[in-house]
Structure formats: structure tokens, C-alpha cells
C-alpha positions in Angstrom: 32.1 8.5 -38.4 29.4 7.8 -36.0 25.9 8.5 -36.3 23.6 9.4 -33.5 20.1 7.7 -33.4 17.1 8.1 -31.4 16.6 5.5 -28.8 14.4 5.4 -25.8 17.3 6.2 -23.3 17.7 9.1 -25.1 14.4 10.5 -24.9 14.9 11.2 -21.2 16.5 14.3 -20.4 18.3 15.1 -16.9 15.5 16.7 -15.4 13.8 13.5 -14.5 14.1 12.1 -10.7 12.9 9.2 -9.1 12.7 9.2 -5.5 11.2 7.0 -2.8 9.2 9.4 -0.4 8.7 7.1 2.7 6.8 10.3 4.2 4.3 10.1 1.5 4.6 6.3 1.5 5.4 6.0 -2.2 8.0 6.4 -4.8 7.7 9.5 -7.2 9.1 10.6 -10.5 9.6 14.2 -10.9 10.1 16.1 -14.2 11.6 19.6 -13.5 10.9 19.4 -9.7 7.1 18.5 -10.4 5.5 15.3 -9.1 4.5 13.1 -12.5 3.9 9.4 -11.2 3.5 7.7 -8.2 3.8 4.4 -7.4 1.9 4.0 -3.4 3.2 1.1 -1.6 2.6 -0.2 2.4 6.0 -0.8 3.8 5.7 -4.5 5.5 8.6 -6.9 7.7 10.2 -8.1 4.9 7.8 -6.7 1.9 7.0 -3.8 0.1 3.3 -4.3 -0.9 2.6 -2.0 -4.0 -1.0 -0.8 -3.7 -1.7 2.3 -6.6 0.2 4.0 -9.6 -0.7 6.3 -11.1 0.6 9.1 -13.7 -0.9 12.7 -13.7 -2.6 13.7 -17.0 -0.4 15.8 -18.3 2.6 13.2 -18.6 1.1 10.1 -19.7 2.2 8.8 -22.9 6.2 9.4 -22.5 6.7 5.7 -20.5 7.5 7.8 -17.2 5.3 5.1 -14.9 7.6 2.0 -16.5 11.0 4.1 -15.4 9.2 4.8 -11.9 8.4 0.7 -11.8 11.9 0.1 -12.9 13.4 2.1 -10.0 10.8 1.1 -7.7 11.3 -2.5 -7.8 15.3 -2.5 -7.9 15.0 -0.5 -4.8 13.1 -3.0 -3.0 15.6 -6.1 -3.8 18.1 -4.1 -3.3 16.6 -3.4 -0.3 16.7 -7.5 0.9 12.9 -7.5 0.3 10.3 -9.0 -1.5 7.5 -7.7 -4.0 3.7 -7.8 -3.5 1.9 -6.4 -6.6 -1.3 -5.6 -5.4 -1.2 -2.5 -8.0 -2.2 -3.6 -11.5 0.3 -1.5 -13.2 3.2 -2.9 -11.4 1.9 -7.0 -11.4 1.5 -6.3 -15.3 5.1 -4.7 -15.5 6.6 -7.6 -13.3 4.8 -10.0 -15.9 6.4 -8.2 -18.9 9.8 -8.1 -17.3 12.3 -10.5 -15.7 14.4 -10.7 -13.1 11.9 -10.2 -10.7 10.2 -13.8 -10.6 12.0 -14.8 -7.6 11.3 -11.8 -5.3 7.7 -11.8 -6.0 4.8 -13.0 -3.4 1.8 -12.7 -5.8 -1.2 -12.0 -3.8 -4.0 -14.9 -4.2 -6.4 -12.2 -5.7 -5.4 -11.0 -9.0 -5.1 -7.1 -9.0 -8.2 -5.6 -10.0 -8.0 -2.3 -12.1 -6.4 -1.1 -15.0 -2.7 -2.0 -15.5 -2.4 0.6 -18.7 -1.2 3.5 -16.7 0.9 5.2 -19.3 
């Protein structure tokens, strides 16, 4: 017999979406239909230059802005571009994660802001 455990996969239910908005220029996750995080970005030849993310009040603390980061930046390499993580969130969540390294062009000015956008 199996047990079931909580694990952080599990804590997401189905009525989460992530979505890039190329209207809006940025990539959202939506929790029943209603925008939660953004991640803005500038689409450039060859780069998608992430500028801003930010999570609305009333979501923080659930790690919503790490899944939008995690979409985000699998959709630009998948894409055939590169990463510029002008957006202190996302330069701090390419630090803390790998796999990114070689599809990053880190800008010669460190972000400046807050990276804790949870």
C-alpha cells in the first residue's frame, strides 16, 4: 500500500495557467482566470530581455512567481533565444537554478531592485 504525501507539485491545482501575452509584452500566471504574476520582458533579435516581475498582493507567498520564471525561461530556449535578466527576480532565479548558464547574456549592470518577489 502506497501512501500519498504532500509535495510542492502537489500544492498546485489545475486552475493555474501560464501564458506568454506578447500583446501585453509579458508572460502571466493566472489562478482561476485571474492575472497573479507577471514577468514583463522587451522582445529583441535574438533575446528576450526580462525587465519587471512582479506578483499581486493577494498571491505572494504560494511560489507562483518561481513557476512563472520556470515557464518563462523554457519558453525562450525553446524559442532558439537567449536570456537577459535585467529583472532582479529572474537574475536571482537564474542564479539559484541551472541549466540556464549557457543561454544567459548577463547585463554589465547588476539588476537593481528587490529579487524576493514571492
Amino acid at each position: 500500500m502506497t501512501e500519498f504525501t504532500d509535495s510542492t507539485a502537489e500544492s498546485f491545482s489545475p486552475d493555474v495557467t501560464t501564458v506568454r501575452n506578447d500583446k501585453f509584452h509579458r508572460y502571466e500566471l493566472l489562478v482561476d482566470g485571474e492575472v497573479a504574476v507577471i514577468s514583463q520582458f522587451m522582445d529583441k533579435p535574438g533575446h528576450i530581455d526580462f525587465l519587471h516581475t512582479e506578483t499581486r498582493p493577494q498571491f505572494k507567498g504560494r511560489g507562483l512567481a518561481k513557476v512563472l520564471a520556470h515557464f518563462a525561461l523554457d519558453d525562450v530556449l525553446a524559442s532558439g533565444k537567449r536570456i537577459i535578466p535585467h529583472c532582479p527576480f529572474i537574475a536571482a532565479y537564474l542564479r539559484k537554478h541551472e541549466g540556464y548558464d549557457l543561454d544567459v547574456d548577463w547585463p554589465p549592470e547588476p539588476p537593481v531592485g528587490e529579487p524576493d518577489n514571492e
